[in-house]
C-alpha positions as a Markdown table, in Angstrom:
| # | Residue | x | y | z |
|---|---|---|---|---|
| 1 | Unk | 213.9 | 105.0 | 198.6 |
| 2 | Unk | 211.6 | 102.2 | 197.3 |
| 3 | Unk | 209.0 | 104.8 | 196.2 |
| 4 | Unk | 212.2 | 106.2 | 193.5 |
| 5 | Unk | 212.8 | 102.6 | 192.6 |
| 6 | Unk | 209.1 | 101.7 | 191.8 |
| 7 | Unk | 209.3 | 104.6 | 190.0 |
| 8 | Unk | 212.2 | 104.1 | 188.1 |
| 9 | Unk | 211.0 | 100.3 | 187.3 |
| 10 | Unk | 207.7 | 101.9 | 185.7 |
| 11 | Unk | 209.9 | 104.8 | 183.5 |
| 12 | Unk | 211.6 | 101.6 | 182.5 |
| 13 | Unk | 209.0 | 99.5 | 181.6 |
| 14 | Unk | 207.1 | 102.6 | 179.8 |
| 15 | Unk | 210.0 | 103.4 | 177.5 |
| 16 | Unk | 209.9 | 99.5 | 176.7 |
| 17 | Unk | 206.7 | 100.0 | 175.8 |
| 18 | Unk | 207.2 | 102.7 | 173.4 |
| 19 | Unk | 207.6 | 102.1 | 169.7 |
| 20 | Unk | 211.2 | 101.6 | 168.9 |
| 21 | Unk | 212.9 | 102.7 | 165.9 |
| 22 | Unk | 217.0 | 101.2 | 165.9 |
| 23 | Unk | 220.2 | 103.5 | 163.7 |
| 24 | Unk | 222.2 | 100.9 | 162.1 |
| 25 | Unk | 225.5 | 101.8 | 161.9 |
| 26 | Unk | 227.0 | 101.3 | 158.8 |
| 27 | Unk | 230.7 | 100.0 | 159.1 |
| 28 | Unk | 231.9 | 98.1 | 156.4 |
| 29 | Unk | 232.8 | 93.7 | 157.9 |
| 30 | Unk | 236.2 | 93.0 | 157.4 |
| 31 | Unk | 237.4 | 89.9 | 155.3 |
| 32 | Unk | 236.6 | 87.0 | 157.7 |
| 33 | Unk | 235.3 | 89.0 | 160.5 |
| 34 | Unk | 231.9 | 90.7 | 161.2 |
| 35 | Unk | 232.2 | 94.2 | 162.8 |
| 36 | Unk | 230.3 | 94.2 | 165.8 |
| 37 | Unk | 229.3 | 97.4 | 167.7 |
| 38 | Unk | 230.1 | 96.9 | 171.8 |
| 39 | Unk | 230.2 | 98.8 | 175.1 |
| 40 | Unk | 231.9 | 97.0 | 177.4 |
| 41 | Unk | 231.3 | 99.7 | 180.5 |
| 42 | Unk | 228.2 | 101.2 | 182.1 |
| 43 | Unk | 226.2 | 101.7 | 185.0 |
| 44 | Unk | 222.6 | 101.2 | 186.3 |
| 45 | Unk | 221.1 | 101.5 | 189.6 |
| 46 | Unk | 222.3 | 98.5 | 190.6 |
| 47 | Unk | 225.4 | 100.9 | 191.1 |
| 48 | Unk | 225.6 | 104.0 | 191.1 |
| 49 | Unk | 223.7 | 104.5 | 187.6 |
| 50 | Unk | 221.0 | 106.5 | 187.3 |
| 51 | Unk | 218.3 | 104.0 | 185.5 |
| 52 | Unk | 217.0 | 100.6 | 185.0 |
| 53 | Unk | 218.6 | 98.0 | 183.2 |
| 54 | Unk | 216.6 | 97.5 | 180.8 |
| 55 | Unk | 216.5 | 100.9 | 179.7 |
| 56 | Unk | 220.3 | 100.0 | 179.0 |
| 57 | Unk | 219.5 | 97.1 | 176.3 |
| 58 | Unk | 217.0 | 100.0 | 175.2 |
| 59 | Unk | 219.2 | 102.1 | 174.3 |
| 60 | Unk | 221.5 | 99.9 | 172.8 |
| 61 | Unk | 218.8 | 98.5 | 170.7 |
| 62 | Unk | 218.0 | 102.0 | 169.5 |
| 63 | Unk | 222.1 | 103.2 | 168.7 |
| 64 | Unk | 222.4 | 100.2 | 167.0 |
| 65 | Unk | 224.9 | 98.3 | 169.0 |
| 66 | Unk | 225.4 | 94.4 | 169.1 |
| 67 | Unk | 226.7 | 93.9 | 172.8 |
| 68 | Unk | 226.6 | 95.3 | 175.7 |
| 69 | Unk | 228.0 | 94.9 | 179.3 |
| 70 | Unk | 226.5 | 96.0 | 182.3 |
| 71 | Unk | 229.7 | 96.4 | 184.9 |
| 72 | Unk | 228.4 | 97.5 | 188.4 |
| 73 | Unk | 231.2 | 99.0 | 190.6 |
| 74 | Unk | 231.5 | 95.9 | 193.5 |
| 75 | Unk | 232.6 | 98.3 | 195.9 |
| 76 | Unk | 230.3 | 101.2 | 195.8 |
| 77 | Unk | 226.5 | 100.5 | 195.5 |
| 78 | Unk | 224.8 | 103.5 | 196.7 |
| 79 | Unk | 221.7 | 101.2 | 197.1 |
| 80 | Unk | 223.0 | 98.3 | 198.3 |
| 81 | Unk | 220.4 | 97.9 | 200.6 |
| 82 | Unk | 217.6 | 97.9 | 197.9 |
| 83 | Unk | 219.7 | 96.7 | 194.9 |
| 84 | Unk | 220.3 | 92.6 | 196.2 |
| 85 | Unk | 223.5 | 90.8 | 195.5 |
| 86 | Unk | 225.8 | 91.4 | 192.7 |
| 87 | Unk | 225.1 | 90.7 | 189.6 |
| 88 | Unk | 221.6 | 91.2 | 189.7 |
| 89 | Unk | 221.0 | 93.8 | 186.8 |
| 90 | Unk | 222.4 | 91.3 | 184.4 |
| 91 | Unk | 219.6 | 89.1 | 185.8 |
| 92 | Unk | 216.8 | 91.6 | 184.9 |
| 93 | Unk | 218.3 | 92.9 | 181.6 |
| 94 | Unk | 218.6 | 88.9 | 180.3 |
| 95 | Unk | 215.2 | 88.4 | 179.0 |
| 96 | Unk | 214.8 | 92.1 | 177.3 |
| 97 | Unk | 218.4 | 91.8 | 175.9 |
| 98 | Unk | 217.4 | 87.8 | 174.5 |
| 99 | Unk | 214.0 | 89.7 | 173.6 |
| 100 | Unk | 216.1 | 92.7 | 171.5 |
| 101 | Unk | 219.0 | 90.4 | 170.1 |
| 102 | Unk | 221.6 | 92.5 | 172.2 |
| 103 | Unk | 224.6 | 89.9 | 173.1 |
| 104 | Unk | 224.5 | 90.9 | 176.9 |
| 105 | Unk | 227.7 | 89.9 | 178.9 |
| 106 | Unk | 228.2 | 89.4 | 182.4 |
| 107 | Unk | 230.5 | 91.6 | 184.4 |
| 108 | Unk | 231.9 | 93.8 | 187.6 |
| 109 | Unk | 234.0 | 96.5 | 187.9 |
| 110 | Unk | 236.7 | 96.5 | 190.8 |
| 111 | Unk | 236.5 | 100.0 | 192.1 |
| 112 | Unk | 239.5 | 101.1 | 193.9 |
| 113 | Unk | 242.0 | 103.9 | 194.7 |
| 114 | Unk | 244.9 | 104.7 | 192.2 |
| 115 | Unk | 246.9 | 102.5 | 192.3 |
| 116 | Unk | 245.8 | 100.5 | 190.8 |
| 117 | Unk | 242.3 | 102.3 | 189.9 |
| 118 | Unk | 239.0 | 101.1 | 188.4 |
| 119 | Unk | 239.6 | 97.2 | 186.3 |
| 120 | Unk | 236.2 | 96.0 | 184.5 |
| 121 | Unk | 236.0 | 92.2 | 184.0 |
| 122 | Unk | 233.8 | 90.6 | 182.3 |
| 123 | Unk | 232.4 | 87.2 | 180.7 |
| 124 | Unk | 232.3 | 86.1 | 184.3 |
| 125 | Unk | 230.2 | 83.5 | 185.8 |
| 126 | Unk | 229.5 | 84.6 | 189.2 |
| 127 | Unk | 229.7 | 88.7 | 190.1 |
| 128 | Unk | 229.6 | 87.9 | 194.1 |
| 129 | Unk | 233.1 | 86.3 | 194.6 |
| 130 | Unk | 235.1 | 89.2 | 193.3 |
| 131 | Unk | 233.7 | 91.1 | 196.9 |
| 132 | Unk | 237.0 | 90.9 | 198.4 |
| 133 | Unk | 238.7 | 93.3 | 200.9 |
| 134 | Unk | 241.9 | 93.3 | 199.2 |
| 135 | Unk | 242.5 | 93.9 | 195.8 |
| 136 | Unk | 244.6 | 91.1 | 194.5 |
| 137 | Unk | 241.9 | 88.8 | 196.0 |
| 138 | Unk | 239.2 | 90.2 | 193.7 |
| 139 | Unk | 241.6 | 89.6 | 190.8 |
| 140 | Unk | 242.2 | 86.3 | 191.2 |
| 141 | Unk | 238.8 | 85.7 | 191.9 |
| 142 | Unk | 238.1 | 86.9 | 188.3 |
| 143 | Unk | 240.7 | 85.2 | 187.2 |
| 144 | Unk | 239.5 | 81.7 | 188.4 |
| 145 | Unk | 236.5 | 82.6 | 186.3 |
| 146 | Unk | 238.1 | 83.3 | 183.0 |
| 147 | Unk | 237.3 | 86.6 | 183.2 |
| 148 | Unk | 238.4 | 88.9 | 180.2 |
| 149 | Unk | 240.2 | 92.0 | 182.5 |
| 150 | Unk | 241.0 | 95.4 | 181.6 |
| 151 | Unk | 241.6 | 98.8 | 183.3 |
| 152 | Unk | 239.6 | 101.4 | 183.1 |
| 153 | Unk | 240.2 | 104.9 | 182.0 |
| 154 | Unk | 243.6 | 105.2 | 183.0 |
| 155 | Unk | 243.8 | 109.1 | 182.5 |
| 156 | Unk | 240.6 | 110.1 | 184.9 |
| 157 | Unk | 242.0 | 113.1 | 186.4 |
| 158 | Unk | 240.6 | 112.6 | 189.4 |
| 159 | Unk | 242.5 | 109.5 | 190.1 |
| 160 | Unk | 245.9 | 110.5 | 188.6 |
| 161 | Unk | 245.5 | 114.4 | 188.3 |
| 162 | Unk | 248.8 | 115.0 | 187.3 |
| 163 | Unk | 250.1 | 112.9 | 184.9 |
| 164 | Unk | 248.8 | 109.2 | 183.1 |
| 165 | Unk | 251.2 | 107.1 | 185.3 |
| 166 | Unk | 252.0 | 103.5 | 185.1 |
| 167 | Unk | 252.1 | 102.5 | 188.5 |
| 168 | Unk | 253.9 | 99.3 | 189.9 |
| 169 | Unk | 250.7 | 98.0 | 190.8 |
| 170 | Unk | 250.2 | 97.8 | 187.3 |
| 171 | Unk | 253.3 | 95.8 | 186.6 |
| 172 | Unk | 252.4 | 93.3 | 189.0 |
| 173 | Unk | 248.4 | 92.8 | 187.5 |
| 174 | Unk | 250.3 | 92.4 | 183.8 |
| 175 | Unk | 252.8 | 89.8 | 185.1 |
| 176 | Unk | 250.0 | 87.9 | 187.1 |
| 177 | Unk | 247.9 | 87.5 | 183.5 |
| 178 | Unk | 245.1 | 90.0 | 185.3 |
| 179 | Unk | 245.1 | 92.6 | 182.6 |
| 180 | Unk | 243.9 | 91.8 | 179.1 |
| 181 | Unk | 242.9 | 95.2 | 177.7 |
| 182 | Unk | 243.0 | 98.8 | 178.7 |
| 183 | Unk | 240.2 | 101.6 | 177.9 |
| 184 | Unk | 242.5 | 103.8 | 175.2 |
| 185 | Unk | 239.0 | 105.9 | 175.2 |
| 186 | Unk | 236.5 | 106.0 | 177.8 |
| 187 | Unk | 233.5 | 108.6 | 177.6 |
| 188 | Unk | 234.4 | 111.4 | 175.3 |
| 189 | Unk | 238.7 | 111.3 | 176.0 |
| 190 | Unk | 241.2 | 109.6 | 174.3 |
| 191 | Unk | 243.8 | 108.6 | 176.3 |
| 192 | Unk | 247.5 | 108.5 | 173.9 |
| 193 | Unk | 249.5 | 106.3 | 177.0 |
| 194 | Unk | 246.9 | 103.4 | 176.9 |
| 195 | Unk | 247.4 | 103.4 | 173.7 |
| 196 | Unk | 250.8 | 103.1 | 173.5 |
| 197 | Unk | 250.8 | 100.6 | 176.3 |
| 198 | Unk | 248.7 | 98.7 | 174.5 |
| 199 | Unk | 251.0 | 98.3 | 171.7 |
| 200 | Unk | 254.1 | 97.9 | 174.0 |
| 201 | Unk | 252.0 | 95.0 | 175.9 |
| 202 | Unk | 250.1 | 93.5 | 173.3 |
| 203 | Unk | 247.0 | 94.4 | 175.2 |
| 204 | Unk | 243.6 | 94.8 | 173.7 |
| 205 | Unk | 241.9 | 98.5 | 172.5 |
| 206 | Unk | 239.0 | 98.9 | 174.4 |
| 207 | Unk | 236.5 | 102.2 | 174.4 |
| 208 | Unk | 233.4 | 102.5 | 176.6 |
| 209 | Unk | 231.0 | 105.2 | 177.4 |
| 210 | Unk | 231.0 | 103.9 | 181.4 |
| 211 | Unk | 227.5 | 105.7 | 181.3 |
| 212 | Unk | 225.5 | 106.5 | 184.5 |
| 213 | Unk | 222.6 | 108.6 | 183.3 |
| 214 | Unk | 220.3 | 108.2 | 180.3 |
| 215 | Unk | 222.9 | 107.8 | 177.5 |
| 216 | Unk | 221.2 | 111.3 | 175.7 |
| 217 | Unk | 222.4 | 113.1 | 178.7 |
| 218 | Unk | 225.8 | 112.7 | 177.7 |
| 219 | Unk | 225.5 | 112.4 | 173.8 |
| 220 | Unk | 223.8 | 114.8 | 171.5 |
| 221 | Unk | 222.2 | 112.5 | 169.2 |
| 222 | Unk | 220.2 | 115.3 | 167.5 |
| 223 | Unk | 223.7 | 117.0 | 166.4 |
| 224 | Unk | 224.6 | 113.9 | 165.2 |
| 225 | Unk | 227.0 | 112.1 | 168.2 |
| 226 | Unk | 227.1 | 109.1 | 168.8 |
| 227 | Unk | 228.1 | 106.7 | 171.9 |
| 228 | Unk | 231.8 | 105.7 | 171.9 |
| 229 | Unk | 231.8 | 101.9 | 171.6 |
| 230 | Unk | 234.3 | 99.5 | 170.6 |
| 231 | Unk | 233.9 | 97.9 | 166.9 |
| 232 | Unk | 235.3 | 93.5 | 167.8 |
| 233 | Unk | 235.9 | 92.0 | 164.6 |
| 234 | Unk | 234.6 | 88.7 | 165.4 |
| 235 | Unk | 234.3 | 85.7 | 163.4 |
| 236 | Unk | 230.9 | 85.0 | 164.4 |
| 237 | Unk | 228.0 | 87.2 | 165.9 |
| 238 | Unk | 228.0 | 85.5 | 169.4 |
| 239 | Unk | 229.2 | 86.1 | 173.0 |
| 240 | Unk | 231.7 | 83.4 | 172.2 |
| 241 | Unk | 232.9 | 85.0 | 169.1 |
| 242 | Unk | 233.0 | 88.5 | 171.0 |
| 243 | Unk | 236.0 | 86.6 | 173.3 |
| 244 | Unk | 237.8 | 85.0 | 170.9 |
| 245 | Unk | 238.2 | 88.5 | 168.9 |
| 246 | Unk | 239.0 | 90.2 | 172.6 |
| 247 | Unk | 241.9 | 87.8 | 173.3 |
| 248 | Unk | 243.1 | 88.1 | 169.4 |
| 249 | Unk | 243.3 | 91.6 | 170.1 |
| 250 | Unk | 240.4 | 92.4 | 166.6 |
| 251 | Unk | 239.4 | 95.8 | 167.9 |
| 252 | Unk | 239.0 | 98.8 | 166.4 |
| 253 | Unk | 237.8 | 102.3 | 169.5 |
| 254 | Unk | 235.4 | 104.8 | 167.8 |
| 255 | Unk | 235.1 | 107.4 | 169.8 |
| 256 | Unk | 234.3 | 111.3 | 168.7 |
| 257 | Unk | 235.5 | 111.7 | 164.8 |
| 258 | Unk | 238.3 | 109.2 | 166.2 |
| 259 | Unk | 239.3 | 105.5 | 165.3 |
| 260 | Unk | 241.9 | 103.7 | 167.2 |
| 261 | Unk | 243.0 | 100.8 | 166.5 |
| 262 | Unk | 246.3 | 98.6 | 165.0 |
| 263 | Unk | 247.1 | 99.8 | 161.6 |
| 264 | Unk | 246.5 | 96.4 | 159.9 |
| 265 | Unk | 242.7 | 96.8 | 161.0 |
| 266 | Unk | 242.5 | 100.5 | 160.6 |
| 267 | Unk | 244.1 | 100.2 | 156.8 |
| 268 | Unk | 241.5 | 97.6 | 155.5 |
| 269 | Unk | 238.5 | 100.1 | 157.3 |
| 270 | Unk | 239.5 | 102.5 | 155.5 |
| 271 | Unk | 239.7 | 100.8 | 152.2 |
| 272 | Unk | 236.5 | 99.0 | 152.6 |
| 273 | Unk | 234.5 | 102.2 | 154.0 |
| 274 | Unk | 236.3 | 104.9 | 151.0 |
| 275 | Unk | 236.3 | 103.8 | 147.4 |
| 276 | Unk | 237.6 | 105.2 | 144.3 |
| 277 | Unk | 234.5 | 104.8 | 142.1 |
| 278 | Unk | 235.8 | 107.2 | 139.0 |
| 279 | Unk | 239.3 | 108.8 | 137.6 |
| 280 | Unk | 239.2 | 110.8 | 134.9 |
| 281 | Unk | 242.4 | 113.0 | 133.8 |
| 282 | Unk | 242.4 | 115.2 | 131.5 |
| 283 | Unk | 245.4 | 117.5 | 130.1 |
| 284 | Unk | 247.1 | 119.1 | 133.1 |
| 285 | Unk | 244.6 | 117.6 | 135.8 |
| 286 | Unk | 242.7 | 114.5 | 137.3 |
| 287 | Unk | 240.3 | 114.1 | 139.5 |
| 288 | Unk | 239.5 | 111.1 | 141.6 |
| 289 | Unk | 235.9 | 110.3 | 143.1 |
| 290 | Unk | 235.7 | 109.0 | 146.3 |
| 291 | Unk | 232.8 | 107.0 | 147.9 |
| 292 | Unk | 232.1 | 106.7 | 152.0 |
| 293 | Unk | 229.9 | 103.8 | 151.8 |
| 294 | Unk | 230.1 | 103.7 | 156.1 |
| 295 | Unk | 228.9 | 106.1 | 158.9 |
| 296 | Unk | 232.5 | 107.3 | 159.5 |
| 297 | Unk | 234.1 | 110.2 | 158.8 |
| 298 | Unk | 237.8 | 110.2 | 157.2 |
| 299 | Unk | 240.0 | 113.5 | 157.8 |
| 300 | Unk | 243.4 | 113.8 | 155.3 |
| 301 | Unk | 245.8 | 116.2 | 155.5 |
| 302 | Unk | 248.8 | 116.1 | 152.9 |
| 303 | Unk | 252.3 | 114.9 | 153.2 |
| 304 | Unk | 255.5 | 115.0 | 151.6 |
| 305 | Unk | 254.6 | 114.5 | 147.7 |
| 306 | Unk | 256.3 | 115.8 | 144.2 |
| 307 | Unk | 256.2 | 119.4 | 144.1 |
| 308 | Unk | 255.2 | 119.8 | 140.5 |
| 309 | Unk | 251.7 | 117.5 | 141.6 |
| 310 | Unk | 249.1 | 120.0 | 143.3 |
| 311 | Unk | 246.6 | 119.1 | 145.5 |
| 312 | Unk | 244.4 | 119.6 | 148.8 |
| 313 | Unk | 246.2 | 120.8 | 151.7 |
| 314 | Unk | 243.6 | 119.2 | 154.5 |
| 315 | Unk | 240.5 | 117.2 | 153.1 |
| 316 | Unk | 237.2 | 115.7 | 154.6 |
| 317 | Unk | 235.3 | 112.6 | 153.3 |
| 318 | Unk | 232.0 | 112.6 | 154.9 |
| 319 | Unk | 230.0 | 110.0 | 156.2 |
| 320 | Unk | 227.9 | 108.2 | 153.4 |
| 321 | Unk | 229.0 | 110.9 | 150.7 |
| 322 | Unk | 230.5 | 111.3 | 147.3 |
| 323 | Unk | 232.8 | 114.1 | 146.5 |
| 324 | Unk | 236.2 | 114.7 | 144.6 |
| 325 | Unk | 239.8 | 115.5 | 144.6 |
| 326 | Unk | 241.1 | 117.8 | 142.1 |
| 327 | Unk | 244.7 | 116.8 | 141.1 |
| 328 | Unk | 246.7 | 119.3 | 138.9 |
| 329 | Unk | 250.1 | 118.4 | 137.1 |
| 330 | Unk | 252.1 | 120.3 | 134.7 |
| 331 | Unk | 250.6 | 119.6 | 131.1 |
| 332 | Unk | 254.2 | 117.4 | 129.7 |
| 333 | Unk | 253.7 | 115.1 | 132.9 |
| 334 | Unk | 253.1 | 111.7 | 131.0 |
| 335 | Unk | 253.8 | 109.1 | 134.3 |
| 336 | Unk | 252.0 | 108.0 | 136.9 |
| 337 | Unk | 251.6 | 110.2 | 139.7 |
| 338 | Unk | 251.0 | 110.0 | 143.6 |
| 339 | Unk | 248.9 | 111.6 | 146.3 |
| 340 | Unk | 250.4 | 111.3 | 149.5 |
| 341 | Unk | 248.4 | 111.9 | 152.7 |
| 342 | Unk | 247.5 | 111.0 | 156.0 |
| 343 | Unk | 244.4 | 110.0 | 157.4 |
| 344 | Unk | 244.6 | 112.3 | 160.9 |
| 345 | Unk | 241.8 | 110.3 | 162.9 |
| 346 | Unk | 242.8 | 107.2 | 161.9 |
| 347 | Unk | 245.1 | 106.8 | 165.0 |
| 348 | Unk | 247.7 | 104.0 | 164.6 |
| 349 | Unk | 250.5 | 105.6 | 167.0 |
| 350 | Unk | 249.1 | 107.9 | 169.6 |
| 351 | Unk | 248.2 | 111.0 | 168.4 |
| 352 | Unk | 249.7 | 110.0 | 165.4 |
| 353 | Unk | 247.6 | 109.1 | 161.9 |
| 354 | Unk | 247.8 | 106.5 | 159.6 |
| 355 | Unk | 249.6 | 107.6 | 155.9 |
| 356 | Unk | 248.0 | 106.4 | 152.9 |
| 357 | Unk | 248.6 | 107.6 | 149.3 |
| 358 | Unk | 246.2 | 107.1 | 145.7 |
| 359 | Unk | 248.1 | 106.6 | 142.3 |
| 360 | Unk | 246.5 | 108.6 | 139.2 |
């Protein structure tokens, strides 16, 4: 076993050693805040993982990210033995995540049964306390820290294979003040009751790729997919500034072609990533030109709108692209007129899009 882990140390230092080219990720900062790319959930071989940490702050270096946490399970360390006390990949991944300007963040996950499940916290002080045989004493524990608490993928079929309960476990962690967030996303699923617990709760949006293996094991980069993270509209660019957005609820969850996220946030994205950048009408038509200035993709499908205005019946604004909407009216129509749609992945309800509309 200490043959794999030399081994594994010198992969890690290797692929430190190779040139490094990062993908920013163009996402437009919203007035006030700067958008800040985050995973919040993932694994080395300090757990269960299946590579250094540094190769973590790697890879987020690479994908463009701004923070990262490294959340070993407490409860299931496969080399605990080898691997030291808790904590300890934060420990190596400091100096290359100070060296890469990666915001790294200290944290744990509690790993137990449903109920209540899996619960990352982070921002904590001190992993080791939060080794506790029962439950609720690992959640105070965190708590005594500060931590920032949230549950992780709620809908992992193997722990409720049924249906995406609410358990009274639950109940009692919210009424404690142990739950600040919930993972609405977590890999490559979207989970529609986090997110409307979320808004029932006022708890805070979170989506994390809770990676084990190399992250290009579970994302096709080449096809052009990208790592689920969590966009924090912080005021400043700083683990500090990370929090204060966290408890303020400033999140927006990209995962897939996906964005999840309180309308208010989601509705200045949108108007900050698409731009109208030309009208011209002409007699019995106009055409607007729209501009994707971000790395996002925007899906619109039409709604209810005057009948005697024609227009798209389902519509795709590509990432970092230029393209136009034809409008057609009858030739005596003199007024202003109306597009009504709805931006499908823009998900302000679950399952449910966010409706948006362009006068002419």
């Amino acid at each position: 076993m200490k043959h794999i882990f030399s081994i594994l140390f010198a992969a890690g230092m290797a692929l430190s050693a190779q040139a490094q080219v990062r993908h920013e990720i163009h996402v437009p900062d919203l007035d006030g805040y700067k958008t800040l790319k985050c995973d919040f959930h993932m694994h080395t071989v300090y757990s269960d993982g299946a590579v250094w940490p540094t190769v973590r702050v790697d890879e987020a270096w690479r994908e463009g990210l701004d923070a990262i946490a490294l959340t070993e399970h407490i409860e299931y360390r496969p080399h605990k033995d080898l691997t030291g006390h808790h904590g300890r990949s934060y420990e190596i991944a400091e100096g290359s995540a100070k060296a890469n300007d990666i915001l790294l963040i200290r944290g744990s996950e509690i790993t137990r049964s449903m109920a209540p499940g899996h619960f990352n916290a982070i921002f904590l002080k001190d992993c080791n306390p939060l080794d506790q045989k029962d439950w609720h004493d690992s959640f105070k524990q965190a708590k005594q820290q500060g931590a920032f608490i949230f549950w992780n993928h709620p809908g992992w079929a193997r722990q409720q294979p049924d249906t995406t309960l609410w358990w009274n476990e639950h109940t009692e962690i919210y009424d404690n003040g142990w739950m600040q967030g919930i993972e609405v996303a977590n890999g490559t699923s979207y989970f529609p009751e986090a997110h409307r617990w979320c808004l029932e709760k006022s708890l805070t949006m979170i989506g994390n790729s809770d990676v084990h293996n190399p992250i290009g094991m579970d994302f096709d980069f080449y096809k052009g997919e990208h790592r689920i993270m969590t966009f924090v509209l912080a005021k400043e660019r700083s683990v500090e500034g990370i929090r204060e957005a966290l408890d303020n609820r400033r999140t927006i969850v990209w995962v897939k072609d996906l964005l999840v996220g309180e309308e208010q946030w989601l509705k200045e994205l949108f108007e900050k990533s698409v731009k109208v950048v030309n009208v011209k009408r002409g007699k019995g038509y106009c055409n607007i030109t729209l501009q994707n200035e971000s790395d996002l993709t925007f899906h619109f499908q039409k709604t209810e709108h005057d009948k005697a205005i024609e227009y798209f019946r389902t519509f795709t604004v590509k990432p970092q692209s230029r393209c136009n909407i034809a409008i057609y009216f009858p030739e005596t129509f003199n007024g202003e007129g109306k597009i009504n749609f709805r931006v499908t992945n823009l998900l302000v309800q679950p399952n449910r899009g966010m409706d948006y509309s362009y006068s002419f």
